[in-house]
Biopython code that builds the backbone (N, CA, C, O; Angstrom):
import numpy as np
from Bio.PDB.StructureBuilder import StructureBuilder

atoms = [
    (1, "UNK", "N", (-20.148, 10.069, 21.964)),
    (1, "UNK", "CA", (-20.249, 9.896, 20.519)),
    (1, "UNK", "C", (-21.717, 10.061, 20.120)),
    (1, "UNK", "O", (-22.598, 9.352, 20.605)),
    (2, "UNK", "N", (-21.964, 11.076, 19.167)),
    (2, "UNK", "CA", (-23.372, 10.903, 18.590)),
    (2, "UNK", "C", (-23.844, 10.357, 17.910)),
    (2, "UNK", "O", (-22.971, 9.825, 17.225)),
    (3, "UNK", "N", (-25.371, 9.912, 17.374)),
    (3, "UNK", "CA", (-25.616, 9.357, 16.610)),
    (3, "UNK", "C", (-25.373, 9.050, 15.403)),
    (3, "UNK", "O", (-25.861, 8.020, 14.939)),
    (4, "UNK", "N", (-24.429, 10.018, 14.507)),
    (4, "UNK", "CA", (-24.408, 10.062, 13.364)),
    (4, "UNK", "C", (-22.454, 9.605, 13.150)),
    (4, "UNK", "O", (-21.856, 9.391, 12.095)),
    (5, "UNK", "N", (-21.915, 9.589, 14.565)),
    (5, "UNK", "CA", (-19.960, 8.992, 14.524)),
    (5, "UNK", "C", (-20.704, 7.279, 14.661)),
    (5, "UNK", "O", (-20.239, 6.253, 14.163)),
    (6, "UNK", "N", (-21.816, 7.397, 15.392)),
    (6, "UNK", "CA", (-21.816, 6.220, 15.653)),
    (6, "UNK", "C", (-22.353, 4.787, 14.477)),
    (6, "UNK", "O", (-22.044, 3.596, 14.515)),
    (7, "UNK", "N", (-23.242, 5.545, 13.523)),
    (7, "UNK", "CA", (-23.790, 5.222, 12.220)),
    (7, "UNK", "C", (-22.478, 4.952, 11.599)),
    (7, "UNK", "O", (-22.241, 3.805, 11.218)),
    (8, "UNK", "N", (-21.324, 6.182, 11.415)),
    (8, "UNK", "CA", (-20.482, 6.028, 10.667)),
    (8, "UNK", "C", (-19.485, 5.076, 11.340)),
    (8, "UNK", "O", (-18.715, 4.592, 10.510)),
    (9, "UNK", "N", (-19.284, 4.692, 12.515)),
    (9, "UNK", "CA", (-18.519, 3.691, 12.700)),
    (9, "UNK", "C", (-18.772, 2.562, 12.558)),
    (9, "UNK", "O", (-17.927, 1.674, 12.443)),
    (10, "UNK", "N", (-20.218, 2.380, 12.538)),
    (10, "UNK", "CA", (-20.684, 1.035, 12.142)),
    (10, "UNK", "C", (-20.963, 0.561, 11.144)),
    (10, "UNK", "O", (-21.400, -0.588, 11.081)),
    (11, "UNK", "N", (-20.718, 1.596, 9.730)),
    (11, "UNK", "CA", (-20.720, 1.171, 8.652)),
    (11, "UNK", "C", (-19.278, 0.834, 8.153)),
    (11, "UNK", "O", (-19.148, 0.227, 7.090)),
    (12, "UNK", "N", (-18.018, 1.271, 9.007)),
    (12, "UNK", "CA", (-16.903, 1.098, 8.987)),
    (12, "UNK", "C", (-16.591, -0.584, 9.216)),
    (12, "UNK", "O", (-15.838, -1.299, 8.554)),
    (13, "UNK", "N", (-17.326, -0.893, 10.228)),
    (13, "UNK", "CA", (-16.946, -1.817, 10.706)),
    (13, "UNK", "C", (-17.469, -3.363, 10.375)),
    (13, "UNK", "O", (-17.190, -4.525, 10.666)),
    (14, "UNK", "N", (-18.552, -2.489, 9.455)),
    (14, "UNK", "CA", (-19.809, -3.254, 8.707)),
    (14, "UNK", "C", (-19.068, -3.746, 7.007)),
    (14, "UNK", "O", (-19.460, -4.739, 6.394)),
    (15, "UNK", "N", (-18.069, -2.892, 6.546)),
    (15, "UNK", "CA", (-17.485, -2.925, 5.739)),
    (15, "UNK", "C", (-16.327, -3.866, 5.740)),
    (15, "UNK", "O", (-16.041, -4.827, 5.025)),
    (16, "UNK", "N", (-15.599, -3.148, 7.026)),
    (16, "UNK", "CA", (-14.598, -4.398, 7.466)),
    (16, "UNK", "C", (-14.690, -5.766, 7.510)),
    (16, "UNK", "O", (-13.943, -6.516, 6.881)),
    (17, "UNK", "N", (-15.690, -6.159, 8.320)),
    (17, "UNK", "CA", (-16.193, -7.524, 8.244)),
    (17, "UNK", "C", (-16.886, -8.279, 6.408)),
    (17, "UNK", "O", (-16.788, -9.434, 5.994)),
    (18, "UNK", "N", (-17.338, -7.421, 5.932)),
    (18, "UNK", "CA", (-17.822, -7.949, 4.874)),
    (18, "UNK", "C", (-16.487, -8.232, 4.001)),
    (18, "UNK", "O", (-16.684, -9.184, 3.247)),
    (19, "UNK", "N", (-15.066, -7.636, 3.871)),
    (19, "UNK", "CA", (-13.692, -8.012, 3.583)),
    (19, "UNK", "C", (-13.175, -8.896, 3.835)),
    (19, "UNK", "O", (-13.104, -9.208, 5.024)),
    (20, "UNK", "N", (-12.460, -9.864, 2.643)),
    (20, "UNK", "CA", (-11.726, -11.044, 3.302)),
    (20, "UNK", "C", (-10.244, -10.680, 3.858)),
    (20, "UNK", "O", (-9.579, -11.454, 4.547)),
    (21, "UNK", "N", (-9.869, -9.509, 3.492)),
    (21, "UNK", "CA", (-8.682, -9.171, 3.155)),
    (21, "UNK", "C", (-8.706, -7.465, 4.020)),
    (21, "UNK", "O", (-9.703, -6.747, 3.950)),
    (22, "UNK", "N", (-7.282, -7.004, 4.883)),
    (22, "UNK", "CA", (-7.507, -5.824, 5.383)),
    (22, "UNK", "C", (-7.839, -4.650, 3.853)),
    (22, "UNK", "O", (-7.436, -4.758, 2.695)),
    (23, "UNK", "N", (-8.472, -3.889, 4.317)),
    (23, "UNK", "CA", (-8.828, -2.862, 3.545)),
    (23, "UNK", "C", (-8.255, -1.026, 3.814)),
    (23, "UNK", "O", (-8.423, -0.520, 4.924)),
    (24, "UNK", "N", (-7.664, -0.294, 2.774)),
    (24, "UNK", "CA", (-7.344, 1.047, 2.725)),
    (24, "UNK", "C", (-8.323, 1.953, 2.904)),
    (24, "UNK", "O", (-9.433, 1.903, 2.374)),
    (25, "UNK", "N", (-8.015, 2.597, 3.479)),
    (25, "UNK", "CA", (-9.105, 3.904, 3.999)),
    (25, "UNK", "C", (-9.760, 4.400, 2.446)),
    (25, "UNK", "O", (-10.875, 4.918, 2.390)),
    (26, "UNK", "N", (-8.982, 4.187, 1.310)),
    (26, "UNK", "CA", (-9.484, 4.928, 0.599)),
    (26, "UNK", "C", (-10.731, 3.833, -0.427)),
    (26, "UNK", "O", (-11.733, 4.180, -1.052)),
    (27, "UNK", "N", (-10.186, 2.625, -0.253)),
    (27, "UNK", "CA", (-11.094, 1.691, -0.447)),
    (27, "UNK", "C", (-12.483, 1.628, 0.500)),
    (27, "UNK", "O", (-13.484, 1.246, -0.106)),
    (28, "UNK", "N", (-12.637, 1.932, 1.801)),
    (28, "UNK", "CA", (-13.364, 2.077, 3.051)),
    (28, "UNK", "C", (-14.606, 3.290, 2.288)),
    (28, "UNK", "O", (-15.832, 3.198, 2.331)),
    (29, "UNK", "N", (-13.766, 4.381, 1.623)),
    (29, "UNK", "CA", (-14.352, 5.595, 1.395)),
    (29, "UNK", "C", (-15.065, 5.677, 0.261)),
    (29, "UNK", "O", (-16.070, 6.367, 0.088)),
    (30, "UNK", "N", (-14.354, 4.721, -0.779)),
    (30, "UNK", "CA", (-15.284, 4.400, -1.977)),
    (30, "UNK", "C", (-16.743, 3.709, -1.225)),
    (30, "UNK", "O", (-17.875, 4.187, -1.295)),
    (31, "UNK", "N", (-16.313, 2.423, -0.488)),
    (31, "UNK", "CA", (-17.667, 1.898, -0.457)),
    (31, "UNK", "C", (-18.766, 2.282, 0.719)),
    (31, "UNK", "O", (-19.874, 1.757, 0.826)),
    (32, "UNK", "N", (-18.211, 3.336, 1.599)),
    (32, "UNK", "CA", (-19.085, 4.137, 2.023)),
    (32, "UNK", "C", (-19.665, 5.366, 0.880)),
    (32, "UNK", "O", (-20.453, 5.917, 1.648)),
    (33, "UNK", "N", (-19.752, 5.887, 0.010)),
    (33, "UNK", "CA", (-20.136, 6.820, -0.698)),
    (33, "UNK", "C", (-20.649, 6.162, -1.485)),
    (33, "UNK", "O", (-21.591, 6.838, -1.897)),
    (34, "UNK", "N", (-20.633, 4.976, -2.120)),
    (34, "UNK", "CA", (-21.601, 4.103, -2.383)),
    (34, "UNK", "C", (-22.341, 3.727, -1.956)),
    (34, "UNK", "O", (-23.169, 3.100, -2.617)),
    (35, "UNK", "N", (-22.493, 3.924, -0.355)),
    (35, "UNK", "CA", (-23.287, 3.216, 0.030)),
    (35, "UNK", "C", (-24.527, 4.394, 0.633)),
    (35, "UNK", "O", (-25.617, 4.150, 1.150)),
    (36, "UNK", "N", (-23.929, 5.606, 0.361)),
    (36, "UNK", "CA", (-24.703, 7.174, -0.249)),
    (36, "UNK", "C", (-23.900, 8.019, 1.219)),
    (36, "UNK", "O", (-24.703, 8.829, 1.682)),
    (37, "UNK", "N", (-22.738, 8.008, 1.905)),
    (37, "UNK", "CA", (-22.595, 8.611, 3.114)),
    (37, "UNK", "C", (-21.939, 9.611, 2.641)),
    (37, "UNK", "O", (-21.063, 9.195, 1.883)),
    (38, "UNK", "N", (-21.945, 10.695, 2.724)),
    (38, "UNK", "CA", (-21.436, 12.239, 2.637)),
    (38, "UNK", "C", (-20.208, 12.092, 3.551)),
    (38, "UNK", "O", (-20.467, 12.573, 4.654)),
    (39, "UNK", "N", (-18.635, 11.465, 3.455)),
    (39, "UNK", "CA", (-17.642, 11.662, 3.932)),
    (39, "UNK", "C", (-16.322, 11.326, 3.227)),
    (39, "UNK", "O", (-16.012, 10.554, 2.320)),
    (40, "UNK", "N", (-15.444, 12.503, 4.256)),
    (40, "UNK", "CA", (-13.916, 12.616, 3.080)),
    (40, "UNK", "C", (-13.538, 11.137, 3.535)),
    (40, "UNK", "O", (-14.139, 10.375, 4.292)),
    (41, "UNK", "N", (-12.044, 10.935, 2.651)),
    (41, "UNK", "CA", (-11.346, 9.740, 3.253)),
    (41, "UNK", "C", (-10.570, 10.348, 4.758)),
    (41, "UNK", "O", (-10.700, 9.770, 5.837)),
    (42, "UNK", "N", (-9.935, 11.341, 4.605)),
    (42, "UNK", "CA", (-9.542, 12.188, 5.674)),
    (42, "UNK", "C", (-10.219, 11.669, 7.172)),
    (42, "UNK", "O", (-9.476, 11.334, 8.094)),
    (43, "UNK", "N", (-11.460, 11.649, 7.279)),
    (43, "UNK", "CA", (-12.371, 11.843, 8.376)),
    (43, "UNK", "C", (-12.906, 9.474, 8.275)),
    (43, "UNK", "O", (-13.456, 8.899, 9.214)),
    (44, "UNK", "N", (-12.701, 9.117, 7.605)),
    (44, "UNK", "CA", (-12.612, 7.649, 7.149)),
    (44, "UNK", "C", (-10.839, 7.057, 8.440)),
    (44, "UNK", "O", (-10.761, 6.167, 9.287)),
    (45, "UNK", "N", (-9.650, 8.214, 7.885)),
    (45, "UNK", "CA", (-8.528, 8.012, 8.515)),
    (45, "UNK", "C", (-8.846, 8.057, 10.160)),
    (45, "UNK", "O", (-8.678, 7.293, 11.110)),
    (46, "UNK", "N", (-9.355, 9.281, 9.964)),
    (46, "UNK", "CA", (-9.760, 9.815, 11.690)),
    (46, "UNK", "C", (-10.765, 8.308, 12.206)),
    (46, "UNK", "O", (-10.260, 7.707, 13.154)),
    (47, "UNK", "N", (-11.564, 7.947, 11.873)),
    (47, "UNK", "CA", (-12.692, 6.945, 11.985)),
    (47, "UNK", "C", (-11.748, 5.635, 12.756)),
    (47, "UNK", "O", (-11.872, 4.968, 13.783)),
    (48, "UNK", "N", (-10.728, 5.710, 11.582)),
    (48, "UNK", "CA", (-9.850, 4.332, 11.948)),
    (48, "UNK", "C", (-8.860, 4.323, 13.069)),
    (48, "UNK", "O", (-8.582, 3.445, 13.886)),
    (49, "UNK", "N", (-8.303, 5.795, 12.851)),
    (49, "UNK", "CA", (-7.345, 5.827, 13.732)),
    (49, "UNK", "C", (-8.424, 5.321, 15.300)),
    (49, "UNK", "O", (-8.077, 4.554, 16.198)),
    (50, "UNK", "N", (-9.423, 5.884, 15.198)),
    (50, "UNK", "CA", (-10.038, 5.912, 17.100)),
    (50, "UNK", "C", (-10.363, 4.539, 17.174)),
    (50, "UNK", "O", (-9.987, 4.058, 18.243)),
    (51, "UNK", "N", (-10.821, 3.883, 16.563)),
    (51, "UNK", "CA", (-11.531, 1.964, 16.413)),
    (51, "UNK", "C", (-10.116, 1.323, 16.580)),
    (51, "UNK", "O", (-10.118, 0.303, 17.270)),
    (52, "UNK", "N", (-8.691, 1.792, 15.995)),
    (52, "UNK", "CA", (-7.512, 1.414, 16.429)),
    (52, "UNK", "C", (-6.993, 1.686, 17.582)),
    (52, "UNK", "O", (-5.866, 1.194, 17.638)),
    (53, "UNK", "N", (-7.270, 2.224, 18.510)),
    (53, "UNK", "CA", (-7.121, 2.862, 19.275)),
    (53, "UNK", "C", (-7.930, 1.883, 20.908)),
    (53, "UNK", "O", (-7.497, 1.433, 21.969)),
    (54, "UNK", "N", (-9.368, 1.983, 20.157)),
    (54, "UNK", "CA", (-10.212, 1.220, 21.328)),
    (54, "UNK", "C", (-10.095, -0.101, 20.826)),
    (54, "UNK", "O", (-10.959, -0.720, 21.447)),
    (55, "UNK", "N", (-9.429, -1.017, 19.934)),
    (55, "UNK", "CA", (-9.271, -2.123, 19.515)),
    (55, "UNK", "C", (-10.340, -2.854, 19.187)),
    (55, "UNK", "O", (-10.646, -4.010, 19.477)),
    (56, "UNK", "N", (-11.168, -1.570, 18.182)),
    (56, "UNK", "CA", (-11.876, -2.507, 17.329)),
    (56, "UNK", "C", (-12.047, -2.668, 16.033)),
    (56, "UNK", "O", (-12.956, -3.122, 15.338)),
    (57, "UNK", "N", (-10.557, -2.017, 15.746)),
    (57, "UNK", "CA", (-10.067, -2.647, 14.706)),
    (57, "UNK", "C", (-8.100, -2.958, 14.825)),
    (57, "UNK", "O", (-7.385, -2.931, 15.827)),
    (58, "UNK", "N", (-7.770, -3.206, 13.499)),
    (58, "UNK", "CA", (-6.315, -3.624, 13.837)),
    (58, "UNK", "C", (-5.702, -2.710, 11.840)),
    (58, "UNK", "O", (-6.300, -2.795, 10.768)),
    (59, "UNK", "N", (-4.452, -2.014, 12.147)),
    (59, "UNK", "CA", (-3.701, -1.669, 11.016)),
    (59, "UNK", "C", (-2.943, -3.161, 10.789)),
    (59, "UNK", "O", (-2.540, -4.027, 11.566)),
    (60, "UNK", "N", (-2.957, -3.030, 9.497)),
    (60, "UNK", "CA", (-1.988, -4.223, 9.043)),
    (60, "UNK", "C", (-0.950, -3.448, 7.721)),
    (60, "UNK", "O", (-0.972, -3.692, 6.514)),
    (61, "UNK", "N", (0.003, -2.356, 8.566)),
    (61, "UNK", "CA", (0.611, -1.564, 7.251)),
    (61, "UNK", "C", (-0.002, -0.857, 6.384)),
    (61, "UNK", "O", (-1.074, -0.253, 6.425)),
    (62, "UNK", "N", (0.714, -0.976, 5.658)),
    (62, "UNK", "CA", (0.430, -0.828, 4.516)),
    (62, "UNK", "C", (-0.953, -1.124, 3.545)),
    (62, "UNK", "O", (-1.565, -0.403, 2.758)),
    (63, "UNK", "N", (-1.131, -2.463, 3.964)),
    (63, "UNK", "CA", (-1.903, -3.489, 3.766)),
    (63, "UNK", "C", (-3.246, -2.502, 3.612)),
    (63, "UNK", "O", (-3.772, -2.054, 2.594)),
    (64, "UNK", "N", (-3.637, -2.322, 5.202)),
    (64, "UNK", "CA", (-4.791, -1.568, 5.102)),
    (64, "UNK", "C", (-5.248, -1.763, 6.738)),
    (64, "UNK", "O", (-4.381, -1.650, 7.604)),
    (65, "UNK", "N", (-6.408, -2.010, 7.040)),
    (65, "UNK", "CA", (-7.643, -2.491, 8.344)),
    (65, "UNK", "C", (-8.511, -3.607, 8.421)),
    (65, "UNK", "O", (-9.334, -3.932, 7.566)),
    (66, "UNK", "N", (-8.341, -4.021, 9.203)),
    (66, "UNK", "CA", (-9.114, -5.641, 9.656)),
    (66, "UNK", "C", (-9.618, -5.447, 10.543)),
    (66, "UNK", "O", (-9.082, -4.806, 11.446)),
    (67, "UNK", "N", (-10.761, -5.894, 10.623)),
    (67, "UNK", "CA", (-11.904, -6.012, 12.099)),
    (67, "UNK", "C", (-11.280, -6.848, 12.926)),
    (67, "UNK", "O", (-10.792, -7.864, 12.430)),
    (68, "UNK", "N", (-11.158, -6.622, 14.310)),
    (68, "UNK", "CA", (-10.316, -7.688, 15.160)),
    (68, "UNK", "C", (-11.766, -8.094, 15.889)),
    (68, "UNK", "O", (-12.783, -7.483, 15.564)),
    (69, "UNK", "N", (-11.810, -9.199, 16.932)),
    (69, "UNK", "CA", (-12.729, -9.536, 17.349)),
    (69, "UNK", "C", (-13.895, -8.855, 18.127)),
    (69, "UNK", "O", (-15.090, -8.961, 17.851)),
    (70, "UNK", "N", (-13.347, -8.140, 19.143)),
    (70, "UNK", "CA", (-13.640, -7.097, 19.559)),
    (70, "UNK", "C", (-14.411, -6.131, 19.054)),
    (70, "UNK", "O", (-15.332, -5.617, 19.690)),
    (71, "UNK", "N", (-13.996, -5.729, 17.542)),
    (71, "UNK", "CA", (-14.882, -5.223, 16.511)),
    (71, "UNK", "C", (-16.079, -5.863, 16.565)),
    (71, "UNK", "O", (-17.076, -5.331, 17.055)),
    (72, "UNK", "N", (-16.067, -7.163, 16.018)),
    (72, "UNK", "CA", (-17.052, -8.071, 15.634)),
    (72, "UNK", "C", (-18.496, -8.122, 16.810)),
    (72, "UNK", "O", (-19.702, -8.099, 16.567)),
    (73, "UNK", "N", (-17.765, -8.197, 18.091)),
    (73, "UNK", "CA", (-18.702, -8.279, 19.071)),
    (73, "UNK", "C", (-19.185, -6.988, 19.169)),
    (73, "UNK", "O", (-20.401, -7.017, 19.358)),
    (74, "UNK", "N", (-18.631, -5.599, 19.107)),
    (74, "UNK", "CA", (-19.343, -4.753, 19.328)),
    (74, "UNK", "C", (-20.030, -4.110, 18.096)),
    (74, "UNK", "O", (-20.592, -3.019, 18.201)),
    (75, "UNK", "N", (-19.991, -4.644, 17.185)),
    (75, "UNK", "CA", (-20.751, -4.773, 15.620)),
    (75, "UNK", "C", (-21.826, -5.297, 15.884)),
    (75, "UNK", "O", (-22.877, -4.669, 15.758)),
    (76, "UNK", "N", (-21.790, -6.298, 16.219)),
    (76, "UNK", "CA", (-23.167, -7.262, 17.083)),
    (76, "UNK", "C", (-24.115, -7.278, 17.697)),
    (76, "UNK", "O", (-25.116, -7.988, 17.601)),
    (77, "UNK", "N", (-23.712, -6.049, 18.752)),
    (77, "UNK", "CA", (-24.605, -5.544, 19.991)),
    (77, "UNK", "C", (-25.071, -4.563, 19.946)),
    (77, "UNK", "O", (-25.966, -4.219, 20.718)),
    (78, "UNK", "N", (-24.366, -3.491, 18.586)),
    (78, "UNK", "CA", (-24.651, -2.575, 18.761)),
    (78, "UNK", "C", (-26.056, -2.986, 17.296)),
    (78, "UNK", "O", (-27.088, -2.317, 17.255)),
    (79, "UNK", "N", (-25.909, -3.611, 16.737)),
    (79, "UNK", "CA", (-27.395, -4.330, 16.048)),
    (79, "UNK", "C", (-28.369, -4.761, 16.479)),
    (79, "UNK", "O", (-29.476, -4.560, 15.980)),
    (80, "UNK", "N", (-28.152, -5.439, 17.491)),
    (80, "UNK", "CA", (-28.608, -6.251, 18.112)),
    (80, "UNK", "C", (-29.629, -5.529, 18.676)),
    (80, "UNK", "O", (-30.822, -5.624, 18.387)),
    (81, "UNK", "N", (-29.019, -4.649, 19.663)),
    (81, "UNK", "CA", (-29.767, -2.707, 20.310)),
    (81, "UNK", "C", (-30.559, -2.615, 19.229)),
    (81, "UNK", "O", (-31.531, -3.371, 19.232)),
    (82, "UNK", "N", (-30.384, -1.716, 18.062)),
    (82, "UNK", "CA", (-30.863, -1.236, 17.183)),
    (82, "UNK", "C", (-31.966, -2.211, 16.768)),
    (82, "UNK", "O", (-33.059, -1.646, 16.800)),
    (83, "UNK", "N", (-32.042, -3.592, 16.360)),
    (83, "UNK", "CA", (-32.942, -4.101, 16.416)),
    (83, "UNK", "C", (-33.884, -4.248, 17.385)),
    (83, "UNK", "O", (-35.081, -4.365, 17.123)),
    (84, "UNK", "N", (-33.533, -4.251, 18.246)),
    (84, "UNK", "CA", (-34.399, -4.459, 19.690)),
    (84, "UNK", "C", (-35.412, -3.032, 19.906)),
    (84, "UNK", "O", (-36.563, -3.101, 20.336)),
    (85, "UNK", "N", (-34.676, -1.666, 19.486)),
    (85, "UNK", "CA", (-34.994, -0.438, 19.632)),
    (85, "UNK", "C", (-36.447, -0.329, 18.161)),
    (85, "UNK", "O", (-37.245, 0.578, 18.401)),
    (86, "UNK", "N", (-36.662, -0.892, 17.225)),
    (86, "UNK", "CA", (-36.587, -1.035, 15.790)),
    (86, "UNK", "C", (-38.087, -1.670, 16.140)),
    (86, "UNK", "O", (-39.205, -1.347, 15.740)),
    (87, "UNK", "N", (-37.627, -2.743, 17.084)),
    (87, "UNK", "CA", (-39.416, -3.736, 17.473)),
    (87, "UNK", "C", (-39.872, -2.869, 18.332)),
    (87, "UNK", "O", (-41.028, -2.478, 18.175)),
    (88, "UNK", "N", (-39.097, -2.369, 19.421)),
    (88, "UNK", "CA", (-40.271, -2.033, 20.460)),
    (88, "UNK", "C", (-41.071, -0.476, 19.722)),
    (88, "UNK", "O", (-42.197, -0.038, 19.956)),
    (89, "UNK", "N", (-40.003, 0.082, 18.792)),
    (89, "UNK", "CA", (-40.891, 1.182, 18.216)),
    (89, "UNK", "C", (-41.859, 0.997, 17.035)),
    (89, "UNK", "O", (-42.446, 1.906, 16.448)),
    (90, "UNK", "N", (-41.925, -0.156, 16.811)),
    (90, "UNK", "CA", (-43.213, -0.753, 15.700)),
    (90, "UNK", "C", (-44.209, -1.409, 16.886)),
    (90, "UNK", "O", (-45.329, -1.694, 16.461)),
    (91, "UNK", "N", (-43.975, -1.686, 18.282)),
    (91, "UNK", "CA", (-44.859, -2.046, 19.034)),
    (91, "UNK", "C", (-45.354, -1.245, 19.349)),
    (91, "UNK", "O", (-46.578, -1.249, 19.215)),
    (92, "UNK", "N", (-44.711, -0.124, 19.935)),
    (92, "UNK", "CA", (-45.548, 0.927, 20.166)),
    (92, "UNK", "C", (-46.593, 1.893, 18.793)),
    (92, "UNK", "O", (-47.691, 2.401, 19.021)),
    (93, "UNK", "N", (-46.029, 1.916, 17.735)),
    (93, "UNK", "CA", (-46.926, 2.537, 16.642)),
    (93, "UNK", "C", (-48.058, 1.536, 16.002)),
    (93, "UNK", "O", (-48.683, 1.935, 15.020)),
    (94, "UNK", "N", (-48.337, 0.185, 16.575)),
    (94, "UNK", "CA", (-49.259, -0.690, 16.356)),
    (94, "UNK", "C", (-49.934, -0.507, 17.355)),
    (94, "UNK", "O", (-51.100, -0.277, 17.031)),
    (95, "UNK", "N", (-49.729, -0.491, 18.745)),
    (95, "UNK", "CA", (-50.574, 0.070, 19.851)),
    (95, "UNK", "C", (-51.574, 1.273, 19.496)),
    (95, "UNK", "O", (-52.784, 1.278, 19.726)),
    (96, "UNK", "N", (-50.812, 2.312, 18.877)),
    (96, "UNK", "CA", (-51.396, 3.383, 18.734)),
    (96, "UNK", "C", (-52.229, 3.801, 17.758)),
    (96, "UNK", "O", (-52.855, 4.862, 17.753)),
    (97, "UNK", "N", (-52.234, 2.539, 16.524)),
    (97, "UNK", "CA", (-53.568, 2.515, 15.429)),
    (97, "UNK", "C", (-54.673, 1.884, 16.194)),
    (97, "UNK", "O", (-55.828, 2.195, 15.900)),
    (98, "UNK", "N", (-54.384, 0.812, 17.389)),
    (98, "UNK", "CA", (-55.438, 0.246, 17.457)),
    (98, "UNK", "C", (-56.331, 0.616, 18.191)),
    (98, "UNK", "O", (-56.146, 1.257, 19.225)),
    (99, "UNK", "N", (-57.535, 0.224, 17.705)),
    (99, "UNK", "CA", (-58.862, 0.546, 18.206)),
    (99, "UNK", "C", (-59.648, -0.173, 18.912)),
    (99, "UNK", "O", (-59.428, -1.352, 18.635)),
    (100, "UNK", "N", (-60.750, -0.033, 19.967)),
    (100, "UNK", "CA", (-61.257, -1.128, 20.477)),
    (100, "UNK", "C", (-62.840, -1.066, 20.245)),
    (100, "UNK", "O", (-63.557, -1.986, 20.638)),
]
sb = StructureBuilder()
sb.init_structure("model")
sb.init_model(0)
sb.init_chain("A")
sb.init_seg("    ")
for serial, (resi, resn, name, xyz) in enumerate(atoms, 1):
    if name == "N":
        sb.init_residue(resn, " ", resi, " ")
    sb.init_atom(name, np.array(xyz, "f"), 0.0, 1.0, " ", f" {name:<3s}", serial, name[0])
structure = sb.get_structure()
């Protein structure tokens, strides 16, 4: 998965969790394009179907998509990374102004 399925799954999943209630792909697609991402609902479906799939998320019908736990934890870590990735590259570009 590249960087940019992987952005988009985590804003999927970033969405999910912020829901009290399962949510419709096409609801998913509004508030990703709000949130400025260049994607159909089509490719939102595709998104869900695979996170349903690796169980990190869950269909509830009709209803819509719910983050199952599994989601949650790998929502977590994969921040968690990104933060971690986020300091050590402001450590290194503070290294590299300084002078002695």
């Amino acid at each position: 998965m590249d960087a940019k399925q992987r952005d988009r799954q985590l804003s999927i999943l970033s969405i999910l969790r912020s829901s009290e209630r399962p949510l419709s792909s096409s609801r998913i697609h509004e508030a990703l394009v709000a949130a400025g991402h260049q994607i159909s609902e089509r490719t939102v479906r595709y998104y869900l179907k695979q996170m349903e799939e690796t169980g990190l998320s869950r269909a509830s019908g009709r209803r819509g998509h719910s983050i199952t736990e599994r989601g949650l934890t790998e929502l977590d870590s994969r921040r968690t990374a990104e933060r971690v990735g986020f300091l050590s590259a402001k450590i290194d570009q503070m290294s590299y102004r300084m002078s002695f």
